[in-house]
Steps between C-alpha positions, in 0.01 A plus 500: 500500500256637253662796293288789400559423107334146574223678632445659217593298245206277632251741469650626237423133271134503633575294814353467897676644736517337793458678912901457504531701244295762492601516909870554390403768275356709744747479810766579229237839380477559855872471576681594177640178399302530194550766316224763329601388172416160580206527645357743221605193260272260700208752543478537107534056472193548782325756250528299209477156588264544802468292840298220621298547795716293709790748433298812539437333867851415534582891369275665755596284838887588402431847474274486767742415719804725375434723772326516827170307517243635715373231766175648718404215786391780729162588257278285605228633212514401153763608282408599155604769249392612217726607182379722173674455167441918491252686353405904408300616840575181710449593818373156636766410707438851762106364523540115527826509756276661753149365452685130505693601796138572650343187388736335706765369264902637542649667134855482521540750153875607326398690237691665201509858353375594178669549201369591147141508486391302815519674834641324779331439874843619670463853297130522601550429869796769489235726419412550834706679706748306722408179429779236504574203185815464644465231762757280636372137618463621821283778405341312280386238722397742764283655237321134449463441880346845544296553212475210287638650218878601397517665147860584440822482220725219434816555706857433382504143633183415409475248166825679330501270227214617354621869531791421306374267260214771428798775381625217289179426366418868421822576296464171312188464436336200643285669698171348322589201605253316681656225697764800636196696615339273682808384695551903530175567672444182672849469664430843620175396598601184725788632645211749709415222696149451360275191556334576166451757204279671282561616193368787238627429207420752220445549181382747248637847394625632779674157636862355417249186394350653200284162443264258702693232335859603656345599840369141504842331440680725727168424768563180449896482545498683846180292627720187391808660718236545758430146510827371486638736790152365724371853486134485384471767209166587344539815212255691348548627126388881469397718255770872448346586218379831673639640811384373868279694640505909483854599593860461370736659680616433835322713759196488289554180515515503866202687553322241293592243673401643840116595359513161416572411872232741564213310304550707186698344245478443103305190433759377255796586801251341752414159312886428428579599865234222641563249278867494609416520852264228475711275377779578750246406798458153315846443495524579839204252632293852594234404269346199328462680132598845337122564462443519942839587561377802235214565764718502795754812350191668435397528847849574604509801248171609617627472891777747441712213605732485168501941541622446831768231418618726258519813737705297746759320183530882462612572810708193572720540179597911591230638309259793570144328557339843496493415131204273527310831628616767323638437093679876574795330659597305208677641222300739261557629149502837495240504180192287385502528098141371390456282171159580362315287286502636112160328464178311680470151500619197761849371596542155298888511519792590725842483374691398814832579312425863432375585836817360648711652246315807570625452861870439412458802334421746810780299691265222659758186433819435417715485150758342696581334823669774696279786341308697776144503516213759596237315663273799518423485133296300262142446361211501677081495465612237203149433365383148500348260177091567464537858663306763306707776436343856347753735297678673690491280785831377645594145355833512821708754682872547454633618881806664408859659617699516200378643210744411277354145392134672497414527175612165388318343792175699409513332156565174630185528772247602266614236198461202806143574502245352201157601500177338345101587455405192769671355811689239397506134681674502802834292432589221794742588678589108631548294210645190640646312842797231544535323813 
C-alpha cells in the first residue's frame, strides 16, 4: 500500500510518478484519507520539481474521474467545446455556443465565474433575467437534446478534486503551475462528455499568461492531455493586450454579444469568435479546413440562424428571451459617466488592465469569491486601435450604480488609452495554433 509520504517523497527527489500513485492521491483528496497538509506538501514538490507529460495525463484522468463523468450516447451530433484561459471583455463563449449549435455541431459547455480581473461566462449569462447555470444532469442533457447547447456551473459532484485541490493551490501558492492547470481545465473539460476541444489560450496584459512564450507551453501541455485522453484538441494563442471588443461588464457584455448575433459585432470580437468556431467544425468532421468551415458560420450568422439558437438557449435555460429584442430588460446602470479625450490624435494603445480595473472599481467583478456582483455596470463605447478621436470626444463610457469607486475608475479609464499623430499598425490578434 503506497503511503502518502512515499508519494511525496518521490516527487519530492525529482522522480516519475507513476498512474498508481498519483490515482491514490486523489481518491484519498476526494475521501479524506489524505490529509490537506499532505497534499499542500505534494502540490509545492509538483511546483518545484514539475511533471512529465505522462503524469500530467495520469493527473487529469484521476481527477477526471473523482466525480461523476458525463456520458452523452443520445447526441447523435458532434460533441465539441470550447474553453478560454480568460480574458478582459471575453464574451466569445455567448456568440460561438449558439452559432456552433446552428452549424450543426452539439457544445456541451461548464463554465466558471470570474474572479479578479477576468469576467466569467456563468456571471454574464446571469445577466439576463431568469436564466438558469444551475443544471442537474438531467437538465443538462435535456438542454443538449433540445437546443444543442447546455452552458451551466460545475455541480458538487462534478470533478471535486480539482475544487479542492484549487483552495489548496490558492493558499499555497502553486497556482502558476503549469502541469496543475492543465490537468485543472482539461479534467474539467473531459469529464463534459466532449468528442473534442478548442482552446483560447491568452496572453498579453490583460491575461493570467502575460507572455506568448508561457501560453505556448501551457497550449502545448493541455493539447498533449488532449491527445493522450483521445480527445482531438487544436488551441489557438491570443493576443489580451487590449480588451475584446467594446464592452466589459456583464450586460454590456451581453448586449454585445447579441449585436454580434445580429451581424454587428467588433471585428477584433468577430475574427476570434470564427476562428474558434471554425476549428470546432473541423474537429467535428463539419468541414474539411478552418478557412470553408469559416465560410459556412458566415452564412449561418447572416441567416439569423446562430440569433435564433441563441433566443431559444435563452428560453430553454429559464431566461427571458425578450432580451434579444429589447436591451431595456437587462440590467441598467443608473448613470453613463463619459471619458473625453484630453487631445486629437488616433488610438495606438489600450491598456486592458486599467479598463478592467476600472470595472472592478464600479462593482463589475469580484475581489473575492463570495463577493456580490452588479451586472448592470461597467464600460462601454471602449474605443478601438486606429480610431480617430477629436478632443473632447469620448475615448469609453463608465455605466455606473455606485459612485463610490468613480473617481478612481475615471482615472484608470482615461490612463488605458494612448494616443498618437498616425494610426498605428493593426496588431494580430492570432499569433499562433497547436494541434
Amino acid at each position: 500500500m503506497l503511503l502518502p509520504q512515499d508519494i511525496i517523497r518521490t516527487k519530492r527527489d525529482g522522480g516519475e510518478l507513476d498512474a498508481e500513485a498519483i490515482h491514490t492521491w486523489i481518491r484519498g483528496v476526494v475521501d479524506g484519507s489524505i490529509a490537506d497538509y499532505q497534499s499542500a506538501a505534494l502540490l509545492m514538490a509538483i511546483y518545484l520539481r514539475g511533471m512529465t507529460a505522462a503524469e500530467t495525463a495520469h493527473l487529469t484522468e484521476a481527477m477526471m474521474h473523482s466525480g461523476e463523468v458525463i456520458s452523452l450516447p443520445e447526441i447523435t451530433a458532434p460533441r465539441v467545446d470550447k474553453h478560454s484561459t480568460g480574458g478582459v471583455g471575453d464574451k466569445v463563449s455567448l456568440i460561438l455556443a449558439p452559432l456552433a449549435a446552428a452549424a450543426g455541431l452539439c457544445v456541451p459547455m461548464i463554465s466558471g465565474r470570474g474572479l479578479g480581473h477576468t469576467g466569467g461566462t456563468l456571471d454574464k449569462l446571469e445577466a439576463i433575467p431568469g436564466f438558469r447555470v444551475a443544471l442537474d444532469t438531467s437538465a443538462y442533457r435535456r438542454a443538449l437534446q433540445r437546443t444543442g447547447v447546455a452552458l451551466a456551473g460545475q455541480t458538487e459532484r462534478f470533478v471535486p478534486a480539482d475544487r479542492i485541490l484549487y483552495a489548496l493551490r490558492d493558499i499555497t501558492a502553486t497556482v502558476e503551475c503549469i502541469p496543475l492547470i492543465c490537468a485543472s481545465i482539461m479534467s474539467k473539460k473531459l469529464a463534459e462528455g466532449i468528442d473534442a476541444l478548442v482552446l483560447d489560450v491568452k496572453f498579453g496584459r490583460g491575461a493570467f499568461m502575460k507572455t506568448l512564450d508561457d501560453a505556448r507551453r501551457l497550449a502545448e501541455g493541455m493539447v498533449a492531455i488532449g491527445r493522450a485522453m483521445r480527445r482531438p484538441t487544436w488551441a489557438l494563442l491570443t493576443a489580451m493586450d487590449r480588451p475584446l471588443g467594446r464592452a466589459v461588464g456583464h450586460s454590456l457584455e451581453v448586449i454585445e454579444a447579441i449585436e454580434s448575433l445580429k451581424g454587428r459585432g467588433p471585428d477584433d470580437l468577430m475574427e476570434v469568435t470564427l476562428a474558434l468556431t471554425a476549428r470546432m467544425l473541423v474537429l467535428g468532421g463539419l468541414a474539411p479546413d478552418p478557412e470553408s468551415a469559416a465560410v459556412r458560420l458566415r452564412e449561418v450568422l447572416a441567416s439569423g440562424a446562430a440569433l435564433e439558437k441563441f433566443r431559444a438557449i435563452i428560453a430553454e435555460q429559464g431566461g427571458d428571451p425578450g432580451v434579444i429584442d429589447d436591451y431595456d430588460r437587462l440590467p441598467r446602470a443608473r448613470r453613463i459617466v463619459e471619458i473625453p479625450s484630453t487631445e486629437s490624435g488616433y488610438v495606438v494603445d489600450i491598456d486592458a488592465m486599467r479598463i478592467a480595473r476600472a470595472g472592478i472599481c464600479l462593482g463589475a467583478a469580484r475581489r473575492r469569491v463570495e463577493d456580490a456582483i452588479d451586472h448592470a455596470v461597467g464600460v462601454a463605447a471602449i474605443r478601438q486601435v486606429g480610431e480617430a478621436v477629436d478632443v473632447g470626444e469620448p475615448l469609453c463610457c463608465l455605466h455606473v450604480n455606485d459612485e463610490a469607486g468613480l473617481e478612481e475608475a475615471v482615472a484608470l479609464a482615461r490612463s488605458a488609452f494612448s494616443l498618437g499623430e498616425r494610426p498605428p499598425d493593426q496588431p494580430p490578434m492570432i499569433l499562433g495554433e497547436i494541434s
